[in-house]
Backbone as ProteinMPNN parsed JSONL, in Angstrom:
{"seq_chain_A": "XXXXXXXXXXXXXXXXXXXXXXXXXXXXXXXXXXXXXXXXXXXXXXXXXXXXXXXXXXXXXXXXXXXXXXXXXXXXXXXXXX", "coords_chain_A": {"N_chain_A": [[69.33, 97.562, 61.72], [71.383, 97.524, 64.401], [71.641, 99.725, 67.59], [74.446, 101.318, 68.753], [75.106, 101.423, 71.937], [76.901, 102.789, 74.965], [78.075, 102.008, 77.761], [77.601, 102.844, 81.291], [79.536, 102.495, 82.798], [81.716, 101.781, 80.923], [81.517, 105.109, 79.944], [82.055, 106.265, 81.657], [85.161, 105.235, 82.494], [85.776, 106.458, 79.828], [86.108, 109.443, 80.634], [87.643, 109.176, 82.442], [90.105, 108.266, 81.476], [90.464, 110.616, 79.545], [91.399, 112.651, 81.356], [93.004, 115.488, 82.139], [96.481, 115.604, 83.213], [97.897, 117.899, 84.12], [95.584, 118.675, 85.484], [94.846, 116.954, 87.597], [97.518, 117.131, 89.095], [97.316, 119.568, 89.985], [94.956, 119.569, 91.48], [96.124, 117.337, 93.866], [98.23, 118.339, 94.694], [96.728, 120.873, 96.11], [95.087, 120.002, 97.733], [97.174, 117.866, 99.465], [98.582, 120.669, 100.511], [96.271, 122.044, 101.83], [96.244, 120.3, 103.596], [98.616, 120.19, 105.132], [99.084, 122.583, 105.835], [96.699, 122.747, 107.703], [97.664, 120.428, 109.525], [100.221, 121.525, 110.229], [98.16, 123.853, 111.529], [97.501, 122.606, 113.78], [99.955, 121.408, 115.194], [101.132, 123.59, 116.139], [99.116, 124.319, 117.995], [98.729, 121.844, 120.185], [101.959, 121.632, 120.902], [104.141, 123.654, 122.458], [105.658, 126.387, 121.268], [108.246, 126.102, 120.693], [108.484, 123.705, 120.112], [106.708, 122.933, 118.451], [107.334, 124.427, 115.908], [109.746, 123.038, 115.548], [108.789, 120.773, 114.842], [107.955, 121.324, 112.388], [109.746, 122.295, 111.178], [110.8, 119.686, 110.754], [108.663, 118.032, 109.252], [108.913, 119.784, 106.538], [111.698, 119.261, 106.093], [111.454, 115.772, 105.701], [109.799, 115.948, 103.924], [110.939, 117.371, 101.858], [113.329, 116.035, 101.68], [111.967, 113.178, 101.139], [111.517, 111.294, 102.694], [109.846, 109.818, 104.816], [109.514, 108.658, 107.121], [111.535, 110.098, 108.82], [110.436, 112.349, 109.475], [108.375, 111.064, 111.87], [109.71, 109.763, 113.13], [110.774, 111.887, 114.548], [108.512, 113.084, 115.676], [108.339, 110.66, 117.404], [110.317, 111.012, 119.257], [110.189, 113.446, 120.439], [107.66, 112.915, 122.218], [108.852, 110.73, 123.88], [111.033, 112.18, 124.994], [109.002, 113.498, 126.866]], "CA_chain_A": [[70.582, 98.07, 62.217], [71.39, 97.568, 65.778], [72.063, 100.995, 67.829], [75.44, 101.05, 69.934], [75.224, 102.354, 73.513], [77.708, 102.923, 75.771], [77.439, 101.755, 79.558], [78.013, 104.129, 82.486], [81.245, 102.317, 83.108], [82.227, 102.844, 80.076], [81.575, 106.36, 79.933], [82.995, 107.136, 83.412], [86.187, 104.868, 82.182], [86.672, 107.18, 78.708], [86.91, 110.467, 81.178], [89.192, 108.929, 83.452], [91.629, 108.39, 80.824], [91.007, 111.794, 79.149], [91.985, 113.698, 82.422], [94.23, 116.229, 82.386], [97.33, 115.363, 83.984], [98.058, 119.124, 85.397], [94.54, 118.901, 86.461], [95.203, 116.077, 88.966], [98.458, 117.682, 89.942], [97.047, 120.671, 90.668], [93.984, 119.363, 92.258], [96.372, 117.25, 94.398], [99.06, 119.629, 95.202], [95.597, 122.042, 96.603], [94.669, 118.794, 99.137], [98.281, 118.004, 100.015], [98.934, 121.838, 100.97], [95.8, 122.034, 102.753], [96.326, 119.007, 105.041], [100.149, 120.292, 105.703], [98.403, 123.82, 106.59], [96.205, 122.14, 108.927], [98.511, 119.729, 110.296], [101.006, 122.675, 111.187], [97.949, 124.365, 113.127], [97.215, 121.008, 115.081], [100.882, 121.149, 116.163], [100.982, 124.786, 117.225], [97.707, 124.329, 119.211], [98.881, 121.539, 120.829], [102.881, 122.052, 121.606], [104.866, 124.627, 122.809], [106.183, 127.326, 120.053], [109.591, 126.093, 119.951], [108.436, 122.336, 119.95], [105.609, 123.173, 116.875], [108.602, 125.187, 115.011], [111.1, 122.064, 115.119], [108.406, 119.789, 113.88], [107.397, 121.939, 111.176], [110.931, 121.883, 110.165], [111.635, 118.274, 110.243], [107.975, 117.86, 108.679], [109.639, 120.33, 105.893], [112.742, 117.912, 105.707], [110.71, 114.792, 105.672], [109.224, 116.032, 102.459], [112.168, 117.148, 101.081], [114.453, 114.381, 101.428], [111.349, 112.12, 100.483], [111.603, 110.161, 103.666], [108.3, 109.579, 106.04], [109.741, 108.092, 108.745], [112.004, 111.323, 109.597], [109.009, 113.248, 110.765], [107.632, 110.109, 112.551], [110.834, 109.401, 113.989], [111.566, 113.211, 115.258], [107.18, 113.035, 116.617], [108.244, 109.847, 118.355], [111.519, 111.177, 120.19], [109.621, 114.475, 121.182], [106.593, 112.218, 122.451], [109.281, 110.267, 124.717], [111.288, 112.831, 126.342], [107.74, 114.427, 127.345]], "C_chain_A": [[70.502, 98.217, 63.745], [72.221, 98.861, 66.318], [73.191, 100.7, 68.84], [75.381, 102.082, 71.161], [76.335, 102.061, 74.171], [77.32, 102.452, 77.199], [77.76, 102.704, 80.356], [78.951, 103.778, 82.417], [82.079, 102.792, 82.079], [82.59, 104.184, 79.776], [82.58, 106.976, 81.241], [84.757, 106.407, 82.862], [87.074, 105.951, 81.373], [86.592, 108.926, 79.525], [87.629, 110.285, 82.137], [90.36, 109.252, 82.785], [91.785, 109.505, 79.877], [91.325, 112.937, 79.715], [93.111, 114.32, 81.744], [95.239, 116.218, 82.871], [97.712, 116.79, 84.966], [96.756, 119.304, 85.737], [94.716, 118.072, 87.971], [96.265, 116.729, 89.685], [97.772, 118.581, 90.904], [95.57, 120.6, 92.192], [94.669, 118.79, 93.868], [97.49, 117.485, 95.396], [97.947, 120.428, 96.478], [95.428, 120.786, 97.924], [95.918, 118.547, 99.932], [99.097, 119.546, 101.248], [97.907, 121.957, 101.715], [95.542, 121.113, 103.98], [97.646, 119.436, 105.709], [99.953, 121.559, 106.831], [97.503, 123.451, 108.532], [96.984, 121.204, 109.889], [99.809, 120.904, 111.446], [100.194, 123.482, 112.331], [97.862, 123.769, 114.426], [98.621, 121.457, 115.801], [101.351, 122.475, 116.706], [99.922, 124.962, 118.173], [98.07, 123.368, 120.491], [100.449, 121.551, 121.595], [103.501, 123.545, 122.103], [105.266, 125.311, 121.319], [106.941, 126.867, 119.811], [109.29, 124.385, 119.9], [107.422, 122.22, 118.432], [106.492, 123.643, 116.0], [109.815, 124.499, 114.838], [110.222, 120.901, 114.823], [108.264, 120.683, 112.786], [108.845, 121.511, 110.375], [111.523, 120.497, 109.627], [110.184, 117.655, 109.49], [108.728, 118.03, 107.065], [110.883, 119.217, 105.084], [112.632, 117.275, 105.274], [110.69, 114.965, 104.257], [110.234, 116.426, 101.331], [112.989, 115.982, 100.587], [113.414, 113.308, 100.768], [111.452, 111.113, 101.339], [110.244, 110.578, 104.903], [108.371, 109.226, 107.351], [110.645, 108.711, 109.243], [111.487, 111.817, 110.694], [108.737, 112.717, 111.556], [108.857, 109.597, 113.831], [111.117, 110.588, 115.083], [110.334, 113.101, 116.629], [107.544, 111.971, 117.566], [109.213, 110.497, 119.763], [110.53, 112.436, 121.28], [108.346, 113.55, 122.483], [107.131, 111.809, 123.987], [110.159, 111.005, 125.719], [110.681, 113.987, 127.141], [107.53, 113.672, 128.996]], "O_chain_A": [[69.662, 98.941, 64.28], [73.274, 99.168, 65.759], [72.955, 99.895, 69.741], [75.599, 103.294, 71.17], [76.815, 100.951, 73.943], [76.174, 102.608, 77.622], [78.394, 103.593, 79.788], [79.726, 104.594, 81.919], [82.867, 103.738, 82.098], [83.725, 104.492, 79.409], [83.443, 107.821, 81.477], [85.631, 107.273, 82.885], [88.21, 106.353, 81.623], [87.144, 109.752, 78.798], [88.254, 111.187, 82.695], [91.274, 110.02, 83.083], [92.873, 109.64, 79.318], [91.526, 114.0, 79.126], [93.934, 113.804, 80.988], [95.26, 117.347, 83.362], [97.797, 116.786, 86.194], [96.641, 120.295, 86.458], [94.706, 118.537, 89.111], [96.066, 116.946, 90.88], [97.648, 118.482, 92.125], [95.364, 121.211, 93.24], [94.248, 119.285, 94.914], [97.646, 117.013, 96.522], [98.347, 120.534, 97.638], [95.797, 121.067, 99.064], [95.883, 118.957, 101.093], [99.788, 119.473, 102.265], [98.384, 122.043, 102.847], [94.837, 121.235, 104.982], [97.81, 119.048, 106.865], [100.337, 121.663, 107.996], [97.655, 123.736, 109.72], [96.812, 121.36, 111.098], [100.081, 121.001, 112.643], [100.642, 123.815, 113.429], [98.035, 124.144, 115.586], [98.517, 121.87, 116.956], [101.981, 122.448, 117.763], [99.977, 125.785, 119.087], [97.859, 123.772, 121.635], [100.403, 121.49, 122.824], [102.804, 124.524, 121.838], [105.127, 124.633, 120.3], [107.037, 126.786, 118.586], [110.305, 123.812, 119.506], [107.601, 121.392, 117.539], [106.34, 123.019, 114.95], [110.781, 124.959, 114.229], [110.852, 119.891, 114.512], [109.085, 120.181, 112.018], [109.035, 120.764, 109.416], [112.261, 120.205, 108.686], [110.464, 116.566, 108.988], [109.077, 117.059, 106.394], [110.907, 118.654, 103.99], [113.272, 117.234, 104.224], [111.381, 114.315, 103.472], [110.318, 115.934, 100.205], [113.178, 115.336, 99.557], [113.878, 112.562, 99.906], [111.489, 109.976, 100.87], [110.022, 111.582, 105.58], [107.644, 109.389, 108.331], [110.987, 108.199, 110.309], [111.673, 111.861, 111.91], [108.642, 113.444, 112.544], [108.753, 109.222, 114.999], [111.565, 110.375, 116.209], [110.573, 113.05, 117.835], [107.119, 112.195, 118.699], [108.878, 110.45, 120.946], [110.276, 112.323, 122.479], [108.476, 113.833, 123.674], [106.547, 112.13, 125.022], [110.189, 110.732, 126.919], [111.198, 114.922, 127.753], [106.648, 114.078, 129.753]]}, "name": "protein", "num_of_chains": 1, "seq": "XXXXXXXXXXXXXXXXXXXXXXXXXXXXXXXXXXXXXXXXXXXXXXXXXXXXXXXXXXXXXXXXXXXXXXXXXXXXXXXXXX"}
């Protein structure tokens, strides 16, 4: 009788696909919120109060609406009439 083994890939494959789905959320919710955290201190360190407090908001927006090139658009304008 021949014995069946499994391969690493294998194994690493069958807990990929028995993840948790609110584990990933939550895991990447926790990374998402701490890059937004950090990103907001970057832009109070480096602008002015009321220039860090109208990206935050159109950051805010951005993510709302579900559009990327808001924020990128608002960082460029600020950038140019610097």
């Amino acid at each position: 009788m021949q014995k069946k083994t499994k391969s690493l890939l294998e194994e690493l494959q069958s807990i990929g696909a028995t993840r948790d789905i609110n584990h990933v959320i939550e895991s990447r919710a926790s990374n998402i919120i701490s890059s937004a955290i950090n990103l907001i201190e970057l832009m109070q360190k480096h602008y002015s109060s009321d220039k860090a407090e109208l990206l935050e908001k159109k950051l805010l927006s951005a993510i709302k609406s579900k559009d990327q090139a808001r924020f990128s658009k608002s960082l460029r304008k600020k950038n140019e009439t610097e």
